[in-house]
Gaussian input, Z-matrix of N, CA and C with variables (Angstrom, degrees):
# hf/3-21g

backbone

0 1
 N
 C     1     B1
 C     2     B2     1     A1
 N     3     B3     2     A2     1     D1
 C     4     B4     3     A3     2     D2
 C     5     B5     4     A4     3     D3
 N     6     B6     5     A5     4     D4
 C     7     B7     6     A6     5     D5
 C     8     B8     7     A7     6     D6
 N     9     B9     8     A8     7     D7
 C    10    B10     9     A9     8     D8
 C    11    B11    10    A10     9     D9
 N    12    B12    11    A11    10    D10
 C    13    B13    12    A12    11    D11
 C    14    B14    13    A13    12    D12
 N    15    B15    14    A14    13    D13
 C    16    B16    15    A15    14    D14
 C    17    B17    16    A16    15    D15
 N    18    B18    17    A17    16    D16
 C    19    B19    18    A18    17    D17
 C    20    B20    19    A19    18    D18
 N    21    B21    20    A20    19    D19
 C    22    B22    21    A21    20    D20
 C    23    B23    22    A22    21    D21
 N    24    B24    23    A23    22    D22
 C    25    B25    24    A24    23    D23
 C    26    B26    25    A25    24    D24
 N    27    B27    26    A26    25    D25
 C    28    B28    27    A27    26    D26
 C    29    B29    28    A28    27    D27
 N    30    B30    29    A29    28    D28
 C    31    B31    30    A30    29    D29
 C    32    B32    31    A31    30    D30
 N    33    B33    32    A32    31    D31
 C    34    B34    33    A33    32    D32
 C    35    B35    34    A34    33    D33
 N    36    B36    35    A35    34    D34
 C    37    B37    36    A36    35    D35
 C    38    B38    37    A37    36    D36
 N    39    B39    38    A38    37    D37
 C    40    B40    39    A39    38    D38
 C    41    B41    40    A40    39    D39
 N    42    B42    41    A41    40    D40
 C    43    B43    42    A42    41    D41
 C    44    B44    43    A43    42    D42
 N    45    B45    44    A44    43    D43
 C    46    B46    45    A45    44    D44
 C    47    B47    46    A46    45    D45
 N    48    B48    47    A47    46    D46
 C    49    B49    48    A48    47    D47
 C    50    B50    49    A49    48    D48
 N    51    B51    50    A50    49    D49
 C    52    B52    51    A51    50    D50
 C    53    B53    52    A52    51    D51
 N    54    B54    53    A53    52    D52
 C    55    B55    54    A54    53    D53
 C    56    B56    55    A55    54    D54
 N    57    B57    56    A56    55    D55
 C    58    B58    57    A57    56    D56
 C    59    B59    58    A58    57    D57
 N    60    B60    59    A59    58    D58
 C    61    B61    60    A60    59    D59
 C    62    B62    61    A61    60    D60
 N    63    B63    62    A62    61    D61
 C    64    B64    63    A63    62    D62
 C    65    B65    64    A64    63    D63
 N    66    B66    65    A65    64    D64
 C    67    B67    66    A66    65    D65
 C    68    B68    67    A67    66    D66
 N    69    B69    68    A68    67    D67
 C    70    B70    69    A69    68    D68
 C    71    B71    70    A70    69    D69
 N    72    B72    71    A71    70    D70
 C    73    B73    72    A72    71    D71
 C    74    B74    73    A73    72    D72
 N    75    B75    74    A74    73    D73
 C    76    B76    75    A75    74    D74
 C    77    B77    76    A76    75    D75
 N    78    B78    77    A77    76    D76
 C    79    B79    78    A78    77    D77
 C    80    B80    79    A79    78    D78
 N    81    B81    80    A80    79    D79
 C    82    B82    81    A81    80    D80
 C    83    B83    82    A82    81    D81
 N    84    B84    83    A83    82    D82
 C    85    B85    84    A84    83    D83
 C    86    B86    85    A85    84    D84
 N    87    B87    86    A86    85    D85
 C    88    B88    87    A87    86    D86
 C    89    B89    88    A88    87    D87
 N    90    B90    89    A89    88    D88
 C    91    B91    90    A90    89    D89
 C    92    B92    91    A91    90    D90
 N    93    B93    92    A92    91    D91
 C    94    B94    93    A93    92    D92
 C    95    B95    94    A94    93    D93
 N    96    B96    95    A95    94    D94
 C    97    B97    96    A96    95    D95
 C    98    B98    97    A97    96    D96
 N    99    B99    98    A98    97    D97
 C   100   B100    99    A99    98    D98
 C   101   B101   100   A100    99    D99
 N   102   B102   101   A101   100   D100
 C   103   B103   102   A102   101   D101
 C   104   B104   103   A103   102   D102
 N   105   B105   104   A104   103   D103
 C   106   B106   105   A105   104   D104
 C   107   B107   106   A106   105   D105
 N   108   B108   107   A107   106   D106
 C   109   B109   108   A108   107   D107
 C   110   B110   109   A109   108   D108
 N   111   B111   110   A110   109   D109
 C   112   B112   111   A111   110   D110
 C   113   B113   112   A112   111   D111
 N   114   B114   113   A113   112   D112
 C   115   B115   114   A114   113   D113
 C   116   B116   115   A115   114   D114
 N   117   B117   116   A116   115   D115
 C   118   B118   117   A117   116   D116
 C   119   B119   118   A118   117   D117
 N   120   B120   119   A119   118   D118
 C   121   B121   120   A120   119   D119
 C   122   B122   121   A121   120   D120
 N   123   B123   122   A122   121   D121
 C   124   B124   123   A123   122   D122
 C   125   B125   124   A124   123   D123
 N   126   B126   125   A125   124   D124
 C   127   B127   126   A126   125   D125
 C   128   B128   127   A127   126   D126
 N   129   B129   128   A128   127   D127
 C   130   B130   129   A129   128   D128
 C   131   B131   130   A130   129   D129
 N   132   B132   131   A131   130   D130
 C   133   B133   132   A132   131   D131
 C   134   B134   133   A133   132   D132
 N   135   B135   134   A134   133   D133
 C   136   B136   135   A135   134   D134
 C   137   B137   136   A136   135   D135
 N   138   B138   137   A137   136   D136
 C   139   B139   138   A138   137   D137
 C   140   B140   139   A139   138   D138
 N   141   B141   140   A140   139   D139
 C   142   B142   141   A141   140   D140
 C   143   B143   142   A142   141   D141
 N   144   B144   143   A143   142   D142
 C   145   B145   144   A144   143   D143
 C   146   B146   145   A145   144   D144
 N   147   B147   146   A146   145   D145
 C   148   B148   147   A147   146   D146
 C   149   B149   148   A148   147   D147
 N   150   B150   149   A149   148   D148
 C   151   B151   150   A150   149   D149
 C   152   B152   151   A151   150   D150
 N   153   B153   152   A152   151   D151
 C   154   B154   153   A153   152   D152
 C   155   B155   154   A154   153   D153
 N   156   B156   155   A155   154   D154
 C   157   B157   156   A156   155   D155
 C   158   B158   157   A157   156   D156
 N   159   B159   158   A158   157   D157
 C   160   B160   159   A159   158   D158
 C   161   B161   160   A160   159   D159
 N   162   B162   161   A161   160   D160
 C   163   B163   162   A162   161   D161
 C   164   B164   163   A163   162   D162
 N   165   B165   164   A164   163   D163
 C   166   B166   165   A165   164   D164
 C   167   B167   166   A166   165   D165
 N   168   B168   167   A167   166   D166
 C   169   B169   168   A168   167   D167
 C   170   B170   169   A169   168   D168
 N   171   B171   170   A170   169   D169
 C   172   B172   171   A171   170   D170
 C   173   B173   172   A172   171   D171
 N   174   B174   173   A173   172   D172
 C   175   B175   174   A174   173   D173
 C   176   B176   175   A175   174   D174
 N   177   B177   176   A176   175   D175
 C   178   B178   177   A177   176   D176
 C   179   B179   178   A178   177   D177
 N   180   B180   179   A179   178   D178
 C   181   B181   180   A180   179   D179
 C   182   B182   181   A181   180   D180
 N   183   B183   182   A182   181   D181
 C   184   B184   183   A183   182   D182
 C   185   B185   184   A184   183   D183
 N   186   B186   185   A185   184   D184
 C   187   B187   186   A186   185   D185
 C   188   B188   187   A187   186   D186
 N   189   B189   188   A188   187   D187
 C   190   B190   189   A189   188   D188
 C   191   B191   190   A190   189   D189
 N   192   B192   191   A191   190   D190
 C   193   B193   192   A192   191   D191
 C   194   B194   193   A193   192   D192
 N   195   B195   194   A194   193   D193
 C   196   B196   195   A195   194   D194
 C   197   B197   196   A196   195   D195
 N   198   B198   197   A197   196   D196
 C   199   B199   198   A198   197   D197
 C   200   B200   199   A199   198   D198
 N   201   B201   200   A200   199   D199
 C   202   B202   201   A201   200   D200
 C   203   B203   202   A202   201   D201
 N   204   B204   203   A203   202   D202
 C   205   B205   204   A204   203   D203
 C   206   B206   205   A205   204   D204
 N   207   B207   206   A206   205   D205
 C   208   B208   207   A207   206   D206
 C   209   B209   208   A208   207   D207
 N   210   B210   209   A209   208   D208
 C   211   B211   210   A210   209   D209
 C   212   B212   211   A211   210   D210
 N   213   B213   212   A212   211   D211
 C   214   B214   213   A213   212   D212
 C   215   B215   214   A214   213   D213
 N   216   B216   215   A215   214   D214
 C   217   B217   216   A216   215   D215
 C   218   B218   217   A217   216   D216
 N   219   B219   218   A218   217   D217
 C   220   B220   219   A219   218   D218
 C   221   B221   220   A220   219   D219
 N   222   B222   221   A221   220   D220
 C   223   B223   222   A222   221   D221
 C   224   B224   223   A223   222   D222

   B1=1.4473
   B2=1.5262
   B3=1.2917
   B4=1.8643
   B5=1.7522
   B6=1.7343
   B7=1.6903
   B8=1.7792
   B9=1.2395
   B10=1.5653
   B11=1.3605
   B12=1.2748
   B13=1.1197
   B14=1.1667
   B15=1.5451
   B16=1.4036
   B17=1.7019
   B18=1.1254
   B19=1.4114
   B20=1.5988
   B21=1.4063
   B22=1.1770
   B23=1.4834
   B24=1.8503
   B25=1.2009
   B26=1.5177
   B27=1.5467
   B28=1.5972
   B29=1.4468
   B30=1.5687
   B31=1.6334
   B32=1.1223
   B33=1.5383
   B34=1.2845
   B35=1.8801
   B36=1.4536
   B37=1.5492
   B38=1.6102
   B39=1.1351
   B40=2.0220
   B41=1.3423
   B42=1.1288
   B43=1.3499
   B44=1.5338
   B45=1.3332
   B46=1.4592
   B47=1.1610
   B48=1.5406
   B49=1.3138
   B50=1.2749
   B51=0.8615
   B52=1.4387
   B53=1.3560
   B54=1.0228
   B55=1.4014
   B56=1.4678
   B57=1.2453
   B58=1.6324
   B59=1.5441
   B60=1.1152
   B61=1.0926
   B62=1.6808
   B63=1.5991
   B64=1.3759
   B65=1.6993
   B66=1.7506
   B67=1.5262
   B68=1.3939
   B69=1.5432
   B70=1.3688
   B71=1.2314
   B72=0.9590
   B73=1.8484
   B74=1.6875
   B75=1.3902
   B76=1.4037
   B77=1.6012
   B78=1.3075
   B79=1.2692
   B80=1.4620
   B81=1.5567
   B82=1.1006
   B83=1.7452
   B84=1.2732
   B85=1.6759
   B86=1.2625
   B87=1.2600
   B88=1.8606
   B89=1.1299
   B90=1.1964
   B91=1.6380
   B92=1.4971
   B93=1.4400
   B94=1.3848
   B95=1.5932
   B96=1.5225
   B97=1.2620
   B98=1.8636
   B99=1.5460
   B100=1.5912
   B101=1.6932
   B102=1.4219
   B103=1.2879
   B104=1.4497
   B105=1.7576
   B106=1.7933
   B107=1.4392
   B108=1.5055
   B109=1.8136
   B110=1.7050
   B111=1.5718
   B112=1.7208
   B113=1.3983
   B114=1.1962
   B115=1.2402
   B116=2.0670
   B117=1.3822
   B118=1.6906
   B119=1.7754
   B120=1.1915
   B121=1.4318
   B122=0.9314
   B123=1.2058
   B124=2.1751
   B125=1.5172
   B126=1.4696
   B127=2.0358
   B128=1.1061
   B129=1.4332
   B130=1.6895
   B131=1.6689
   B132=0.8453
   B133=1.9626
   B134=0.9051
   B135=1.2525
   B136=1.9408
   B137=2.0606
   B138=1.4601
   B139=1.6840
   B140=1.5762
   B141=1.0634
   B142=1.5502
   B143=1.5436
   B144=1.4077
   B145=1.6752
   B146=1.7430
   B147=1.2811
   B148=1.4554
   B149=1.6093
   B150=1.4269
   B151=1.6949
   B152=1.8119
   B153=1.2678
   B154=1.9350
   B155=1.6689
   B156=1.4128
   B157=1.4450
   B158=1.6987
   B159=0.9991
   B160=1.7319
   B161=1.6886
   B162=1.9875
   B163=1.4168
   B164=1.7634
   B165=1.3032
   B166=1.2593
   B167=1.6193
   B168=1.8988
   B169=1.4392
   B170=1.4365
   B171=1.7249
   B172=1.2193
   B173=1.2911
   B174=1.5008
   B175=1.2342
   B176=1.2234
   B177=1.2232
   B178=1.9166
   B179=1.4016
   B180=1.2330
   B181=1.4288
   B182=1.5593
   B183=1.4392
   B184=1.4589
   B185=1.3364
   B186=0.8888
   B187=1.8442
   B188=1.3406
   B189=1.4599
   B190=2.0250
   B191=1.2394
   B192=1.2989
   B193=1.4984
   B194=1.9306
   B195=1.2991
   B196=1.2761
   B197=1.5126
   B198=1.2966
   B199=2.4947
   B200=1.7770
   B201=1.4463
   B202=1.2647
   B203=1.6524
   B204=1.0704
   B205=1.8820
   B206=1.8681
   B207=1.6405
   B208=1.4628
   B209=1.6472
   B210=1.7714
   B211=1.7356
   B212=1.6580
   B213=1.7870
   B214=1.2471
   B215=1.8770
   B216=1.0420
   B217=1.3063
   B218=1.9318
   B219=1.2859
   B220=1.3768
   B221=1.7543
   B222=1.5992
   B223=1.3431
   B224=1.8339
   A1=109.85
   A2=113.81
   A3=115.43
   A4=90.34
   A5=72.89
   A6=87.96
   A7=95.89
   A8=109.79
   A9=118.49
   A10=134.53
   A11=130.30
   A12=124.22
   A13=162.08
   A14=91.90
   A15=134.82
   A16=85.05
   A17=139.68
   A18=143.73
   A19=127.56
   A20=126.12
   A21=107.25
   A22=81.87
   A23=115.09
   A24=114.92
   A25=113.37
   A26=108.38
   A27=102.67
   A28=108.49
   A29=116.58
   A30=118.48
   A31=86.51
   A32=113.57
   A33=102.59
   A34=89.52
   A35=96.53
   A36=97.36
   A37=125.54
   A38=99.24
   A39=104.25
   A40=93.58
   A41=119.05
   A42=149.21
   A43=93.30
   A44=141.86
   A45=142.20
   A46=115.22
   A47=110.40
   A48=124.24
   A49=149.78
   A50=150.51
   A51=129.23
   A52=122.67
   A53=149.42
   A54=129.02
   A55=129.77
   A56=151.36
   A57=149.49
   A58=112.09
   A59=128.78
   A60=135.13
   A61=103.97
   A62=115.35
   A63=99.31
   A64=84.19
   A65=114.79
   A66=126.93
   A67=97.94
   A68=127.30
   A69=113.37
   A70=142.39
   A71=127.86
   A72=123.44
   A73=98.15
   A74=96.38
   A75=123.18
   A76=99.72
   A77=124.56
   A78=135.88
   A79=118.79
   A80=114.15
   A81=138.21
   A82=104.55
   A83=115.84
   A84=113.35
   A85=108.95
   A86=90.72
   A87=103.52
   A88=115.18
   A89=126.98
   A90=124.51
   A91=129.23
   A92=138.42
   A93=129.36
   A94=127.19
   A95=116.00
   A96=111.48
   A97=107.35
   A98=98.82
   A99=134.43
   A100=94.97
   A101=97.29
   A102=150.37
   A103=123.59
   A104=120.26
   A105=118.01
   A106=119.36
   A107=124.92
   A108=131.82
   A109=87.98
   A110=94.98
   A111=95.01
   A112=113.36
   A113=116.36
   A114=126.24
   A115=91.14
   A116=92.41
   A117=81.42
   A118=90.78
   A119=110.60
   A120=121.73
   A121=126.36
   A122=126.14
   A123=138.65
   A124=90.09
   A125=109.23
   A126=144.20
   A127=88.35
   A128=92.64
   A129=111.71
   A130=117.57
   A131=101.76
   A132=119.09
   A133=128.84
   A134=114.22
   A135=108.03
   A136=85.83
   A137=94.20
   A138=94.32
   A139=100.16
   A140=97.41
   A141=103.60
   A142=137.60
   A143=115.83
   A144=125.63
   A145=85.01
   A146=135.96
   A147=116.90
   A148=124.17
   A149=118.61
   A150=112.52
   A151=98.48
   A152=93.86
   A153=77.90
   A154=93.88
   A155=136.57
   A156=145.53
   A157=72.94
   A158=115.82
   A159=126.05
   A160=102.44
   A161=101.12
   A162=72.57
   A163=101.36
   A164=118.36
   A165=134.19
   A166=95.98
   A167=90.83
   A168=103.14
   A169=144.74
   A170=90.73
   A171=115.30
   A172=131.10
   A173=116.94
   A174=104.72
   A175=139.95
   A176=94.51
   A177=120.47
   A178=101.81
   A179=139.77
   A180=119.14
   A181=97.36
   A182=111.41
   A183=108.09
   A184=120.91
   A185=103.55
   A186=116.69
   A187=111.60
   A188=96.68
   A189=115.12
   A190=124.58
   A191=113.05
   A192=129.93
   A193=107.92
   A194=109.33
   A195=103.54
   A196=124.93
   A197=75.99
   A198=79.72
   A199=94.56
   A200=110.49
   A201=95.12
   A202=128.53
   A203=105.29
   A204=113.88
   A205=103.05
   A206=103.95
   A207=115.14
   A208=98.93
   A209=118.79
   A210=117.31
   A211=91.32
   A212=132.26
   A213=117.75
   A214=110.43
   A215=124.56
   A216=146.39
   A217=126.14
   A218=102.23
   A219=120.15
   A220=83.35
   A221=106.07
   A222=107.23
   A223=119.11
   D1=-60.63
   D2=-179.67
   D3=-176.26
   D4=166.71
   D5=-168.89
   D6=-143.20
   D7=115.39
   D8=163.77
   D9=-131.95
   D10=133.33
   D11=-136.69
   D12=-1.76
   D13=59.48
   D14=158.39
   D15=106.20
   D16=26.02
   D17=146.46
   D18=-67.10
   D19=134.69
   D20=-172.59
   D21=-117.99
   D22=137.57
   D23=159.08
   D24=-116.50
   D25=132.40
   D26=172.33
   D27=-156.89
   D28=-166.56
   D29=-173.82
   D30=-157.35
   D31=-174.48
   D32=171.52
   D33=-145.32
   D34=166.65
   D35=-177.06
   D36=-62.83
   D37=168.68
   D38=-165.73
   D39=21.53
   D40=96.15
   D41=-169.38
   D42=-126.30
   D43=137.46
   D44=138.02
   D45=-38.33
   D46=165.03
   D47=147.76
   D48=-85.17
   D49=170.30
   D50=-9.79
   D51=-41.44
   D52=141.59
   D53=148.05
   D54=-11.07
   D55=89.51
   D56=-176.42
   D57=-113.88
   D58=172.78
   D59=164.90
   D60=-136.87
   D61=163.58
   D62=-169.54
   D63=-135.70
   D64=143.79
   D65=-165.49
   D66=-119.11
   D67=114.30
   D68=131.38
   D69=-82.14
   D70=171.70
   D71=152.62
   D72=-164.98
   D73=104.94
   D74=163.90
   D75=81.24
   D76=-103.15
   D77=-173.70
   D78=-104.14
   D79=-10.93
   D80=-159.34
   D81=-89.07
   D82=165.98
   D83=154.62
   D84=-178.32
   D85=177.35
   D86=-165.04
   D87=-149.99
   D88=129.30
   D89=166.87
   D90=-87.99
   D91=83.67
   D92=168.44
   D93=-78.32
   D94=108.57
   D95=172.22
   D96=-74.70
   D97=156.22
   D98=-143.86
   D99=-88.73
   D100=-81.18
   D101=172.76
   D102=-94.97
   D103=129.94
   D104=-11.94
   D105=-59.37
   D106=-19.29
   D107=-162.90
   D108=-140.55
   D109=155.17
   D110=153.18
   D111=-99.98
   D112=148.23
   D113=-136.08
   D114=-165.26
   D115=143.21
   D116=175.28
   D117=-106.86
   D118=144.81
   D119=167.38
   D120=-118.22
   D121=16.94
   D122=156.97
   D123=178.86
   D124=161.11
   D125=141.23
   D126=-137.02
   D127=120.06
   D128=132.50
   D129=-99.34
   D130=110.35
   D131=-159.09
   D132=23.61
   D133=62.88
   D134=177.75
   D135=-103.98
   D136=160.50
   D137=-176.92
   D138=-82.18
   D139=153.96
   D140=167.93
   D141=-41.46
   D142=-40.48
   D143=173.38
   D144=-67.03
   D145=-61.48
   D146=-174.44
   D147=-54.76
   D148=-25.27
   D149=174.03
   D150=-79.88
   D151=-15.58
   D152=-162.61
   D153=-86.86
   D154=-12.31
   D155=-173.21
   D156=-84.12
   D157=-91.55
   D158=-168.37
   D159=1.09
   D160=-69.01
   D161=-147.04
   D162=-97.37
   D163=40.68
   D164=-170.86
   D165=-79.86
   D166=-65.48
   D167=168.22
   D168=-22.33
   D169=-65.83
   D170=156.91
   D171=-37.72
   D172=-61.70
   D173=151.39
   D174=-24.05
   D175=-91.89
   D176=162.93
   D177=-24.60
   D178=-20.32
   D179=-171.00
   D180=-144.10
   D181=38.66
   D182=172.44
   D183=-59.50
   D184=-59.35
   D185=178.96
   D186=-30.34
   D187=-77.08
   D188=158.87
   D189=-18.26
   D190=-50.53
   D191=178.87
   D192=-72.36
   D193=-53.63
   D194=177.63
   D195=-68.57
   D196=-22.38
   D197=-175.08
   D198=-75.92
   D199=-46.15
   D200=-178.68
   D201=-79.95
   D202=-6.75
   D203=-179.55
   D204=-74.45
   D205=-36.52
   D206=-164.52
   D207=-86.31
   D208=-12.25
   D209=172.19
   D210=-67.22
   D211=-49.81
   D212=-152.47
   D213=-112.93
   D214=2.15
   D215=169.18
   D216=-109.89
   D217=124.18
   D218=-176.24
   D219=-56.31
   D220=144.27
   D221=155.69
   D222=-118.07

């Protein structure tokens, strides 16, 4: 999906719901649900300044995230 500072954001198709997006960085990852709130819903070891960038992002690019989850996911 996109990658920002040094974040990888993606989903993958017919994906469930809620809406989520899923974060790596390096070996690390994270799950932020979309929809209804962003919300983190697991790290497995990413450091903290990287989940709190995560779901900043997330925010910031909610919209983005939903127009494109609803191009590859049944709603």
């Amino acid at each position: 999906m996109s990658q920002i500072f040094g974040l990888r954001f993606f989903f993958f198709a017919n994906e469930h719901k809620p809406i989520h997006v899923h974060v790596v960085k390096g070996d690390d990852n994270a799950k932020i649900e979309i929809e209804p709130e962003i919300r983190l819903v697991y790290n497995h070891g990413m450091k903290k300044q990287d989940v709190r960038r995560a779901l900043q992002l997330a925010e910031m690019y909610k919209d983005e995230i939903i127009a494109v989850w609803r191009q590859y996911n049944d709603d």
